[in-house]
N, C-alpha and C positions, 0 to 999 in steps of 0.2 A: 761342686763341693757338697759332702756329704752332710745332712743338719744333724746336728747334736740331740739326743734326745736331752727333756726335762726330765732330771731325777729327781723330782718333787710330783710329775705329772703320774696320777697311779691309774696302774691297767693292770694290775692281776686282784682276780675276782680271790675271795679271802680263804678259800679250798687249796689253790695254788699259791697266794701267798705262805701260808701254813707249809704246804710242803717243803717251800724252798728255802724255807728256814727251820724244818726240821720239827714244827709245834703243830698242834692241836689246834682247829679253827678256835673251840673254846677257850684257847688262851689267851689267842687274841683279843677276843671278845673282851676279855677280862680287863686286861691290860688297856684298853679304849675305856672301859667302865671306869677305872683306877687312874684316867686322863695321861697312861702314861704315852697313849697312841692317838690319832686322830687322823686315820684314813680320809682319802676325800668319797667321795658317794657321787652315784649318778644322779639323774633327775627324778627316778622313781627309789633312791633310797638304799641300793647295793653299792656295799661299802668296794671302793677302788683302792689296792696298796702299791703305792710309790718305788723304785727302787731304794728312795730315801726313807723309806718308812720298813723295808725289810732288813738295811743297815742296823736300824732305832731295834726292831727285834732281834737281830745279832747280838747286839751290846744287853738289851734286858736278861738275854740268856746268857751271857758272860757272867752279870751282875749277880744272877742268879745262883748259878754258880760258883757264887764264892759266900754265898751264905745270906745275902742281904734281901729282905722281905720288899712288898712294894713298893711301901711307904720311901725305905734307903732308895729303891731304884728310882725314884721320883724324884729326891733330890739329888741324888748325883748327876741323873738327866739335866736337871735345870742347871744343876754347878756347868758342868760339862757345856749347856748352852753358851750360858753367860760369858765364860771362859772364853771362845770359841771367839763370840762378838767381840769380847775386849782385846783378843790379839787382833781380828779383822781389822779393825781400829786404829791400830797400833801401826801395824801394816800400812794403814793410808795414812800415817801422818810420817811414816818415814821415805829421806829426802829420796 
């Protein structure tokens, strides 16, 4: 059987994350600054991005996209979490 990768486990260094999401390494950056990211990092400190974390810049770029500054994309992140948990939730309490 084949193992699954972890889409939370990040292996593209933030050049190639960038590209395959179509941004600027400096956006990134930005957006990490602005907590709307938080890549993991090796042991000496170069930022690693997730599969899960190139999805999270998909949607910032969506967001962006329809007008809304970082501050909006921040919160709709978090709604969007919360959201997300409370059907999970929901999900395990159904029979």
């Amino acid at each position: 059987m084949t193992p699954v990768p972890d889409p939370a486990r990040g292996v593209y260094g933030i050049s190639v994350a960038a590209d395959l999401v179509g941004m600027g390494a400096q956006n990134l950056r930005a957006y990490e600054r602005h907590g709307l990211l938080d890549p993991g990092r090796t042991d000496g400190g170069t930022r690693r991005y997730s599969p899960d974390d190139l999805d999270r810049l998909r949607r910032i770029s969506e967001l962006l996209a329809l007008g809304l500054n970082l501050a909006g994309i921040a919160l709709v992140l978090d709604l969007e979490t919360d959201n997300a948990a409370l059907r999970a939730e929901l999900d395990d309490r159904a029979p």
